[in-house]
C-alpha positions as CSV (number, residue, x, y, z in Angstrom):
1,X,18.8,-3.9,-15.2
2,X,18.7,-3.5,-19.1
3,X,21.0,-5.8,-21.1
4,X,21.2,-8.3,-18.5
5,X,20.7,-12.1,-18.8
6,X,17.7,-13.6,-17.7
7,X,17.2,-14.0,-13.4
8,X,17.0,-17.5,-12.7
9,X,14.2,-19.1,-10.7
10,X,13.7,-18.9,-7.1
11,X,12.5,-22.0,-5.3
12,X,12.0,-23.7,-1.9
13,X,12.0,-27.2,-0.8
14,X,10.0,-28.7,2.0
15,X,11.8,-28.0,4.7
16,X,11.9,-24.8,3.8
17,X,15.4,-24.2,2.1
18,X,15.5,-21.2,-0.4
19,X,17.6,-22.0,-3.6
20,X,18.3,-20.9,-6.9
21,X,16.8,-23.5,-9.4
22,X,19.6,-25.5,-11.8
23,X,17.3,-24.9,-15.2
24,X,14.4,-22.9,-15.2
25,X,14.3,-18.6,-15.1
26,X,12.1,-16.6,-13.2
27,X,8.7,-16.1,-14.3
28,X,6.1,-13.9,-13.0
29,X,2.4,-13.3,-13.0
30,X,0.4,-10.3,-14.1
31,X,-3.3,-10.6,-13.8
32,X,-4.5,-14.1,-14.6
33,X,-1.4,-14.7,-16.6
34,X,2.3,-15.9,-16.4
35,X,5.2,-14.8,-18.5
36,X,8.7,-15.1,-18.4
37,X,9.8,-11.7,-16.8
38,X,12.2,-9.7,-19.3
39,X,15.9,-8.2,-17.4
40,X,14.6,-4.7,-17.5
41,X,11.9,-5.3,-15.1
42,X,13.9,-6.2,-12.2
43,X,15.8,-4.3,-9.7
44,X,17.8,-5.6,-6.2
45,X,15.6,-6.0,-3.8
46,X,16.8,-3.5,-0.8
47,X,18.2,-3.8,2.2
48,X,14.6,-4.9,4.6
49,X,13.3,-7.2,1.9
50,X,11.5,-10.0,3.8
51,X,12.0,-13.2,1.3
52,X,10.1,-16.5,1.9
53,X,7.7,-19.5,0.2
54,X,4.3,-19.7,-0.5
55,X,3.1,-22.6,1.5
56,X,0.7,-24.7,-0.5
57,X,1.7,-23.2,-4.0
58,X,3.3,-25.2,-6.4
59,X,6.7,-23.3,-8.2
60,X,5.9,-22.0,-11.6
61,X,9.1,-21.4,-13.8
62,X,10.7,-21.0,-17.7
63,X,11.9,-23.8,-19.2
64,X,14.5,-22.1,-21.8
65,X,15.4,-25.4,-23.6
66,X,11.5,-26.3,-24.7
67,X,10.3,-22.5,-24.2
68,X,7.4,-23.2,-22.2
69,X,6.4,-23.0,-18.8
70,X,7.0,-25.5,-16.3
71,X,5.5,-26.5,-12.8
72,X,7.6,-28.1,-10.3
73,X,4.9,-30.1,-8.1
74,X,7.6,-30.7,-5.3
75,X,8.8,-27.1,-5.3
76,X,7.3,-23.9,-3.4
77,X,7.3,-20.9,-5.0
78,X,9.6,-17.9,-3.4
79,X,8.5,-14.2,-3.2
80,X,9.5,-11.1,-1.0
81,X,7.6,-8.5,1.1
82,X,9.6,-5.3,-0.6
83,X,10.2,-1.9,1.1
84,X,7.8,0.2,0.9
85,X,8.5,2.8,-1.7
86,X,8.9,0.3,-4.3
87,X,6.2,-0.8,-6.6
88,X,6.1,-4.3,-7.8
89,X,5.8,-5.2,-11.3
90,X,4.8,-9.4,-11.1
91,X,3.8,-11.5,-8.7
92,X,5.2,-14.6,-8.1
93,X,4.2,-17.4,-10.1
94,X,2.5,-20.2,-8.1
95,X,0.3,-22.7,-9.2
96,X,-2.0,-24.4,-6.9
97,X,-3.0,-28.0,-6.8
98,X,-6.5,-29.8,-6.4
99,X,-6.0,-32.1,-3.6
100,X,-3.5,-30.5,-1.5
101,X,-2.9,-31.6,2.0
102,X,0.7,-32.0,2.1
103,X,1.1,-28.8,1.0
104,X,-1.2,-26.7,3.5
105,X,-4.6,-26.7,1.4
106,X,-6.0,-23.4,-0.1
107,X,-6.2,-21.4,2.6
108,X,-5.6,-18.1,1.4
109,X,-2.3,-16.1,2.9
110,X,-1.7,-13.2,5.2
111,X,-2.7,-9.9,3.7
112,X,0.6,-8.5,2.3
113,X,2.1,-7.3,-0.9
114,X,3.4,-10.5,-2.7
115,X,6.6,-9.7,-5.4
116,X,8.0,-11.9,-8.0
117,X,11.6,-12.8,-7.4
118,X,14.5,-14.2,-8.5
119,X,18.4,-14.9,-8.9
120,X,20.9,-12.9,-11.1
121,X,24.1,-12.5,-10.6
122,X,24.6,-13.8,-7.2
123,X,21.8,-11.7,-5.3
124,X,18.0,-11.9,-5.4
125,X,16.4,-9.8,-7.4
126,X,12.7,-8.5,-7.9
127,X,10.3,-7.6,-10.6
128,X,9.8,-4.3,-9.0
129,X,10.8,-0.1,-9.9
130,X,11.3,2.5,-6.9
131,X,8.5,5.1,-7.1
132,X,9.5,7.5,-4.4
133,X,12.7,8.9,-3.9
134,X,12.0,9.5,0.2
135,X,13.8,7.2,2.5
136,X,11.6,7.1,5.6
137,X,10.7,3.5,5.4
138,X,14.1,2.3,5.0
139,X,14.5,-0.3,8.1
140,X,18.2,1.5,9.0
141,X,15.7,3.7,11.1
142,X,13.4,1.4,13.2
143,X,15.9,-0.6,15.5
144,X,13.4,-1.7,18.2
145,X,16.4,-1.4,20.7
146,X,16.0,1.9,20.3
147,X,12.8,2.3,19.6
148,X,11.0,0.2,22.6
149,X,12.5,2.5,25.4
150,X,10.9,5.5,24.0
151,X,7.6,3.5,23.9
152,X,7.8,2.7,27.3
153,X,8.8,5.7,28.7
154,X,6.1,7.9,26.8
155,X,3.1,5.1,28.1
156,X,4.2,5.8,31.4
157,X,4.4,9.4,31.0
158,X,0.9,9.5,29.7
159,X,-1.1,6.7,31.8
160,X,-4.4,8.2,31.0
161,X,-4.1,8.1,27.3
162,X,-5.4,5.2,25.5
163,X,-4.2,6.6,22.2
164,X,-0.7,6.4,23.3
165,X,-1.1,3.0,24.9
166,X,-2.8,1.6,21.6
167,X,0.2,3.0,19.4
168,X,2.6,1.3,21.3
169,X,1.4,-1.8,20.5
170,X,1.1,-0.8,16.7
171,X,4.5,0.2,17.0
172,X,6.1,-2.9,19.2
173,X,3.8,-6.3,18.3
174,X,2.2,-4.9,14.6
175,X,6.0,-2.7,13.9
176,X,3.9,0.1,12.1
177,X,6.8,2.2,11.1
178,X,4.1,5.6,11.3
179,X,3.4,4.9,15.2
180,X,7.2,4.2,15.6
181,X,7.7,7.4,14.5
182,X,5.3,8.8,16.8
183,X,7.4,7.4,19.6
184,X,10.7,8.7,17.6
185,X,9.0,12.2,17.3
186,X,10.0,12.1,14.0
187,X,8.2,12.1,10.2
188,X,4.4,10.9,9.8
189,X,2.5,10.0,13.2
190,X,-0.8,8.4,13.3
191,X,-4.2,9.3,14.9
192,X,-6.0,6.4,14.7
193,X,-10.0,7.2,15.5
194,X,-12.6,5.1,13.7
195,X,-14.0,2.2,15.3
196,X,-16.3,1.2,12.1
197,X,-16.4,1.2,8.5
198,X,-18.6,2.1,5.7
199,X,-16.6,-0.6,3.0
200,X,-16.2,-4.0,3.6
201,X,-13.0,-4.0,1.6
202,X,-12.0,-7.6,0.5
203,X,-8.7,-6.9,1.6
204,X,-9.6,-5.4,5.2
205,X,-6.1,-5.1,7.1
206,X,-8.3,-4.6,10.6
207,X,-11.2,-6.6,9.7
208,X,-11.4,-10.3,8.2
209,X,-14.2,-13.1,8.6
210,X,-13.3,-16.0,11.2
211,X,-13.0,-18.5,8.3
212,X,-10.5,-16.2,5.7
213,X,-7.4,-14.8,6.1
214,X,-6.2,-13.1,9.1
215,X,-6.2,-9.5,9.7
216,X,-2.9,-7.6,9.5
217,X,-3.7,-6.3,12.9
218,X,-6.6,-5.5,15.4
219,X,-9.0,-2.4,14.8
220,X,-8.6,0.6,17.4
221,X,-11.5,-0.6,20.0
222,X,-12.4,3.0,20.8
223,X,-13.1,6.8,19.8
224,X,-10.3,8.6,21.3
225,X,-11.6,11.8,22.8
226,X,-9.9,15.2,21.5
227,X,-8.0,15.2,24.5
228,X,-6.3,12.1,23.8
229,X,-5.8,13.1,19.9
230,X,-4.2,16.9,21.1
231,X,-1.8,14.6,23.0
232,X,-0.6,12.7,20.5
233,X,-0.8,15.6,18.1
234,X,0.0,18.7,19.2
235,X,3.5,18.2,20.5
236,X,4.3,16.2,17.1
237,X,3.1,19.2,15.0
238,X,5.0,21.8,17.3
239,X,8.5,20.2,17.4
240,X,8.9,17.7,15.0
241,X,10.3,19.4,11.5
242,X,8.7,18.8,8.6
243,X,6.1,16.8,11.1
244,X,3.1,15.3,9.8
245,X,-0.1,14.0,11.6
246,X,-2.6,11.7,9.9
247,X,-6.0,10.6,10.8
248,X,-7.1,7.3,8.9
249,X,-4.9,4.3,9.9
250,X,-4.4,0.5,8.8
251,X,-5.7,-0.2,12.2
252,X,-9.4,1.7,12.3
253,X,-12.1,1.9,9.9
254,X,-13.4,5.0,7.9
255,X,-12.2,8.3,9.8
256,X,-15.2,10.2,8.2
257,X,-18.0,8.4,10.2
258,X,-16.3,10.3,12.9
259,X,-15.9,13.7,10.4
260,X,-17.4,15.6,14.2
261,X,-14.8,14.2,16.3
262,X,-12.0,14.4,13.7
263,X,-12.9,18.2,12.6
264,X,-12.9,19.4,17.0
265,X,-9.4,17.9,16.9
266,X,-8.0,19.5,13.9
267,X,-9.4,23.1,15.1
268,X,-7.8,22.2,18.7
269,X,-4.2,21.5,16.6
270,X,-4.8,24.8,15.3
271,X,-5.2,26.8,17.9
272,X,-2.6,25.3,19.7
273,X,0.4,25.9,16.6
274,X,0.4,26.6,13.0
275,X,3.5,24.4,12.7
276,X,2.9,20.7,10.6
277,X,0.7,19.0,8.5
278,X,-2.6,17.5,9.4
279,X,-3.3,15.0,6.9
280,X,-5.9,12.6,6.5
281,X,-6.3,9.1,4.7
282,X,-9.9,8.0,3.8
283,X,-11.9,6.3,1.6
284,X,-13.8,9.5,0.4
285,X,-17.0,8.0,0.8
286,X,-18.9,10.9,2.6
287,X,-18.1,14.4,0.5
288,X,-19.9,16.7,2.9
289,X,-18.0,15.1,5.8
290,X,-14.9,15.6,4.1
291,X,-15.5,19.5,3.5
292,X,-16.4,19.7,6.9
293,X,-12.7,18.5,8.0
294,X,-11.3,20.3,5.3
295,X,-13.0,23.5,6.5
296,X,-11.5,22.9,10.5
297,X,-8.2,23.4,9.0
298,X,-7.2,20.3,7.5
299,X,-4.1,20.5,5.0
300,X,-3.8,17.5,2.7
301,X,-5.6,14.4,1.9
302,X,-5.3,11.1,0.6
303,X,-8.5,9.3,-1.2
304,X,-8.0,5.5,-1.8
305,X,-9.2,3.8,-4.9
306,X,-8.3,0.2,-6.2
307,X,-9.8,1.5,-9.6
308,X,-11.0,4.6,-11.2
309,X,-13.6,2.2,-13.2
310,X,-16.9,1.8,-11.0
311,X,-17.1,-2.2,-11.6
312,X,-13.4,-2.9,-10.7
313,X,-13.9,-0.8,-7.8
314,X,-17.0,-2.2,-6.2
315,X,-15.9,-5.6,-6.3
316,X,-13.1,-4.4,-3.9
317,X,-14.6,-2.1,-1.8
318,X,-18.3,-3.6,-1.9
319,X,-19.4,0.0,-0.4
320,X,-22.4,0.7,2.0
321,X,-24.4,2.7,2.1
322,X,-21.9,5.3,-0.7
323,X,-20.9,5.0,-4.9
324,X,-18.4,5.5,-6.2
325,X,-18.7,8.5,-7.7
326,X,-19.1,10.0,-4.1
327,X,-15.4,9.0,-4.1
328,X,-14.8,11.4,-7.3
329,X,-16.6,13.8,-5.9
330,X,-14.8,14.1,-3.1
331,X,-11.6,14.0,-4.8
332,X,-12.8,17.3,-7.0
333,X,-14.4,18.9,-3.5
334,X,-10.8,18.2,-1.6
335,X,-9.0,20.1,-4.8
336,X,-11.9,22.7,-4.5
337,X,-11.3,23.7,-0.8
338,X,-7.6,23.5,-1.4
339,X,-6.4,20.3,-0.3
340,X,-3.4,18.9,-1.3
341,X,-5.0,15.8,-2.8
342,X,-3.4,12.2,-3.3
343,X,-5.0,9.8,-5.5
344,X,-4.1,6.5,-3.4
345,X,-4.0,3.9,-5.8
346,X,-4.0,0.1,-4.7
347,X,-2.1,-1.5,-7.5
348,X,-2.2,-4.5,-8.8
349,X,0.4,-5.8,-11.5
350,X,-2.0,-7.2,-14.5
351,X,-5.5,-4.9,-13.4
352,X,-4.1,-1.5,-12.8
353,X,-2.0,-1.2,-16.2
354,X,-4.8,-2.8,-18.0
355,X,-5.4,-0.2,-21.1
356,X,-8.8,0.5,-20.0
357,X,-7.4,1.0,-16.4
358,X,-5.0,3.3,-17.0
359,X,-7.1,5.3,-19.2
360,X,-9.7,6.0,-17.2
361,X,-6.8,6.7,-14.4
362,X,-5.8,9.2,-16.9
363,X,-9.5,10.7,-17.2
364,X,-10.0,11.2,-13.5
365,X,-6.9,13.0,-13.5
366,X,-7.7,15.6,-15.7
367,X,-11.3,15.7,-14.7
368,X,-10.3,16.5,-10.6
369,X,-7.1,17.8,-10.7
370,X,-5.8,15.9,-8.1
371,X,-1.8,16.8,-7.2
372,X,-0.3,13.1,-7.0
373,X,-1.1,9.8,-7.5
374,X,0.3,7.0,-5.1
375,X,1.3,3.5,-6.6
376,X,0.9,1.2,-3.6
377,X,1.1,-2.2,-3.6
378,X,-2.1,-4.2,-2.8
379,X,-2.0,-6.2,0.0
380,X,-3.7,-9.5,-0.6
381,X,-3.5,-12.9,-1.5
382,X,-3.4,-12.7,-5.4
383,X,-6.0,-15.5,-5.7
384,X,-8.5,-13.4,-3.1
385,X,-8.5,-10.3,-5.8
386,X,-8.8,-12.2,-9.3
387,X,-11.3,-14.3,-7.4
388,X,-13.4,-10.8,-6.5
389,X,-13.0,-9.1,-9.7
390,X,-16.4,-9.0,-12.1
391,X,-16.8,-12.1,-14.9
392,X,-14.9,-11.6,-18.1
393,X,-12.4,-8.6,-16.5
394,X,-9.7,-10.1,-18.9
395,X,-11.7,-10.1,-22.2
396,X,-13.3,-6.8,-21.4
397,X,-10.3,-4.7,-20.0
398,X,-7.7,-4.5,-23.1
399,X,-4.0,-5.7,-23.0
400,X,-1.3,-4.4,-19.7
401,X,1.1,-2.0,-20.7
402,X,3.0,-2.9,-17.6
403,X,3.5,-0.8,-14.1
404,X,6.1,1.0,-14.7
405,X,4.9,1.8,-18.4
406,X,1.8,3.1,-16.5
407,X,3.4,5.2,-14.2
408,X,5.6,6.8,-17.2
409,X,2.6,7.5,-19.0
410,X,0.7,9.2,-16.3
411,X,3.8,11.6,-15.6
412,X,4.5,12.5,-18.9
413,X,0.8,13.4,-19.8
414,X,0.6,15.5,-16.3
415,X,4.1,16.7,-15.4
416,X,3.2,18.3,-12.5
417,X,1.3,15.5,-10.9
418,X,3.5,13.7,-8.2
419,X,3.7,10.2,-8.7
420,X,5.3,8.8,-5.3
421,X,4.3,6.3,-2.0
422,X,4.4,8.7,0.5
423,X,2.3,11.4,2.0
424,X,4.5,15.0,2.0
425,X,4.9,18.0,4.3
426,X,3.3,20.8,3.2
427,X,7.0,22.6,3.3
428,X,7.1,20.5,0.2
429,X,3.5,21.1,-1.6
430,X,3.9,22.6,-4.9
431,X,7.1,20.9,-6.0
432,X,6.7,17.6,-7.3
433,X,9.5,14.9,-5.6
434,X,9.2,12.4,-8.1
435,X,10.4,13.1,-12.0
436,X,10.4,11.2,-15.1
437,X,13.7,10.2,-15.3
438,X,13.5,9.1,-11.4
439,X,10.7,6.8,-12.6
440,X,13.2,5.5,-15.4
441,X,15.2,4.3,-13.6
């Protein structure tokens, strides 16, 4: 939105009530930092955005007239849950008090991707660019009306399978838009299969400690034989066009402690049809285990890193048992066997465009090859992450050169490296979706 005015700040009361505020503009945090967030940063929020307050946060705005910032001590801070596909730029700005019982205490929130937002022109608008030009998540597709007669009718059809059953309460109580696809027979479905983990990520979506935040949903409680995988698979791959499985969910732990079962049920795929992509998500802890998928006939795969710098990334991951340069290897083994191979980056506004950040992002690039790089949002509590990050990360890590800046720079240095939030069909390998002047804006 270059050339535009300033967004003004976005506040609640109380009791809840969501308003524009009278004086101050919309300000933002990147890192450890605030700053009043400049026009050409912020885009409408799309149709989906979930918009709501920060309960126990304190509002955090600009005050034009003194040019300073200001905290409202009776006011909430406001942010949304954007669609996916968009990258955010700034969190929301909210301070925190010391003694604060009427206002919920410091329990830290849910585990989702917090945006900084605002008011300009008479919508809300957030600090945020679209990365990916596919339209899969947009929430046009997922009516639950629609959606929960499908589910039932393919449980019953397959009383035996526990996969099935677990995906349809993914897709009906947890609204995973990949297992409502499965039940759509449509895009990306998900083979959930690992029970443990070998990472005891900070930010664990399955897996939280009784006295943190809560998990975004419950792990998968079981191995699901090959059997069960061919029948959530096999039909998918073999009638759905452009159809996609993927092993490694939000709802399991590492797929490569089960590499054995994972690499029986690829080969099974196989000889069954040549039709879709299997994919897989992981952490790329365990190299050889990846090779041995690869080798059953794997297509693509997607290795998750909040950092290509080793300190940055332990203190998110806390790995067991692995380092993380077993994670670079695997990246440079996946290119190797001839893997489609997405970098999936957890990014956070104020760590990931750090200078040092993004040039080691840069390095890792060149040095493995990798086709694409996905800029997904973090999911966690912006206090939880600064918290977990090593002493002195902000003297240490240079100035940010902001997200979208980042993602810019990383195109333009490797034009054929897809930058993007989505995992592709292999109809579409070779031929980056995302270009530069989609990432303009």
């Amino acid at each position: 939105m270059k050339g535009q005015k300033h967004a003004a700040l976005l506040v609640a009361d109380r009791d809840g009530n969501i308003f524009e505020h009278p004086e101050l503009l919309m300000v933002g945090q990147t890192g450890d930092s605030f700053e009043l967030v400049d026009p050409s940063a912020l885009t409408p929020v799309p149709e989906g955005t979930k918009i709501f307050y920060l309960p126990g946060s304190m509002a955090v705005g600009w005050n034009p007239e003194e040019g300073r910032l200001e905290v409202e001590p009776e006011l909430r801070a406001v942010t949304a849950m954007l669609q996916a596909g968009y990258t955010r730029s700034h969190l929301p700005a909210a301070d925190y008090p010391d003694s604060p019982p009427e206002y919920g205490g410091h329990e830290y929130l849910p585990l989702w991707a917090y945006a900084a937002v605002g008011w300009l022109d008479g919508g809300v608008v957030a600090s945020a660019f679209r990365v990916d030009p596919m339209t899969h998540s947009e929430t046009c597709h997922y009516d639950d009306r629609e959606i929960a007669p499908r589910v039932k009718a393919r449980v019953a059809g397959n009383p035996a399978n526990r996969l099935i059953k677990h995906l349809s309460k993914c897709a009906l109580e947890y609204h995973c838009f990949a297992a409502k696809n499965f039940f759509m027979e449509r895009w990306e479905a998900p083979l959930p299969t690992a029970t443990a983990c070998n990472a005891r990520c900070v930010g664990c979506i399955s897996l939280q400690p009784a006295d943190c935040c809560p998990a975004a949903q419950d792990r998968i409680p079981f191995v699901p034989t090959v059997e069960e995988l061919c029948g959530v698979a096999v039909g998918h791959l073999k009638n759905v066009e452009r159809g996609i499985v993927s092993f490694g969910q939000g709802c399991e732990g590492e797929p490569l402690l089960q590499a054995g079962t994972i690499a029986d049920a690829v080969r099974a795929f196989r000889s069954e049809t040549e039709r879709g992509t299997i994919h897989l998500n992981t952490n790329g802890s365990l190299p050889e285990r990846l090779v041995e998928v690869a080798r059953a006939g794997l297509d693509s795969v997607r290795i998750s890193m909040n950092s290509p710098l080793e300190a940055t990334y332990n203190a998110y991951y806390r790995p067991k048992g692995y380092r993380h340069g077993d994670v670079v290897e695997s990246i440079s083994r996946a290119v190797d066997e001839g893997l489609v191979t997405t970098l999936n980056l957890l990014v956070f506004p104020g760590v990931t465009d750090l200078e040092g950040e993004v040039e080691a992002l840069e390095d890792l690039v060149a040095k493995t090859g990798l086709h694409m790089v996905h800029f997904r949002n973090l999911s966690i509590d912006p206090r939880m992450y600064l918290e977990a990050l090593p002493e002195h990360f902000f003297e240490e890590g240079g100035d940010p050169i902001g997200m979208r800046a980042a993602a810019l720079r990383l195109k333009g240095r490797f034009p054929n490296l897809d930058i993007g939030y989505f995992n592709r069909p292999k109809e579409t390998f070779g031929a980056p979706l995302t270009s530069l002047e989609f990432l303009e804006g």
